[in-house]
C-alpha positions as CSV (number, residue, x, y, z in Angstrom):
1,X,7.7,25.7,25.2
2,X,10.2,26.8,22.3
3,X,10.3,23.0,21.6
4,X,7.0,22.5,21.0
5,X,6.9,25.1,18.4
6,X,9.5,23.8,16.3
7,X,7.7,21.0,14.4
8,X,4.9,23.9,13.0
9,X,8.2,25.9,11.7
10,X,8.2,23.6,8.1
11,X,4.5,23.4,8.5
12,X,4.4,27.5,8.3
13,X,6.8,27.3,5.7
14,X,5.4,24.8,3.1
15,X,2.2,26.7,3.1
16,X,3.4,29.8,2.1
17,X,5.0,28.2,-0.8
18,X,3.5,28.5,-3.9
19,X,2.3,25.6,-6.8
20,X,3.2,25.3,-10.0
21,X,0.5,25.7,-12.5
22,X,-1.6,22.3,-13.0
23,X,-2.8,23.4,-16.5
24,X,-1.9,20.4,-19.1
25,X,-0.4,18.0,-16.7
26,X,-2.9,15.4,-16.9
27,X,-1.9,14.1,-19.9
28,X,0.6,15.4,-22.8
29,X,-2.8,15.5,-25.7
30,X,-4.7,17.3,-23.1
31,X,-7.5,15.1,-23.0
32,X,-8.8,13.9,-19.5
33,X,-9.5,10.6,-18.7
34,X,-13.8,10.2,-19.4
35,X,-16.1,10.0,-16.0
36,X,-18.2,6.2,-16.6
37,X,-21.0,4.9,-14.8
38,X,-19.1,2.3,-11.8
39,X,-21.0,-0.2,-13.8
40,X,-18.7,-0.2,-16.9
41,X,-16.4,0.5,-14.7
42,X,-16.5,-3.0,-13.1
43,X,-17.8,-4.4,-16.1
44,X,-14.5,-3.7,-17.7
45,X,-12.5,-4.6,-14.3
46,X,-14.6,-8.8,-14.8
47,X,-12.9,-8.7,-17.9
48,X,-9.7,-7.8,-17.4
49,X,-9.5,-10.6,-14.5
50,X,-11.1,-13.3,-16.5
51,X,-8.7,-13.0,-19.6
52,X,-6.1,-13.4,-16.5
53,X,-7.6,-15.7,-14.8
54,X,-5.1,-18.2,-14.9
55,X,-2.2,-16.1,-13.7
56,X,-4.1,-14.5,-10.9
57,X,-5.3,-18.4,-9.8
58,X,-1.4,-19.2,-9.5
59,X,-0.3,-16.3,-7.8
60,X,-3.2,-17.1,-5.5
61,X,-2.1,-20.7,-4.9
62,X,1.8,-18.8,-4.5
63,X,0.5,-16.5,-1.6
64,X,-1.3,-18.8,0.3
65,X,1.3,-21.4,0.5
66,X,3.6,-18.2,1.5
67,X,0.9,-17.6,4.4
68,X,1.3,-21.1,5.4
69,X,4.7,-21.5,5.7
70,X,4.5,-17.9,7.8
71,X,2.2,-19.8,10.1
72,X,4.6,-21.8,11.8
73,X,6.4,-20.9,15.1
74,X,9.2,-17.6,14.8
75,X,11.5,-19.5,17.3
76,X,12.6,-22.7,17.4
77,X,11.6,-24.6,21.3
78,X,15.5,-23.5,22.8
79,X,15.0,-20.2,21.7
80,X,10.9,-19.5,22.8
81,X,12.5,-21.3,26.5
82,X,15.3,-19.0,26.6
83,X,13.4,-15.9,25.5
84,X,10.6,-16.5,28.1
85,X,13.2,-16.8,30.6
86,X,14.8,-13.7,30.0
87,X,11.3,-11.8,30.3
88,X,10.4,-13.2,33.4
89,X,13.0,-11.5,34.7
């Protein structure tokens, strides 16, 4: 039973800690960030994309060649033969 117990002991003791005071943290002016409507907000997002469009088009093309040559068999045919083997016992 005393084992049990033992992972709530840092629990109990990180919430009787106390935090440090959040005032001014956000940002060294003091200023928080504004609240938008989500459609500037994705607005803003098409246009960031678009004046990177090229770059993001390549690292596309980059990843999915990646997947491809992840497709493949792990093990060559010797290996998969010798691995099966050894699971069947």
């Amino acid at each position: 039973m005393p084992a049990r117990l033992f992972p709530l002991i840092p629990l109990a003791l990180a919430a009787c800690t106390s935090f440090p005071a959040l005032e001014g943290t956000l940002s060294p002016d003091g200023v928080t960030p504004a609240l938008l409507p989500m459609d500037q907000l994705l607005a803003q997002g098409v246009a960031v994309n678009v004046a990177n469009g090229a770059a993001l088009v390549a690292r596309a093309a980059a990843l999915r060649a990646r997947a491809a040559a992840m497709r493949g068999p792990v093990h060559d045919p010797a290996t998969r033969d010798r691995l099966a083997q050894a699971a069947a016992g």
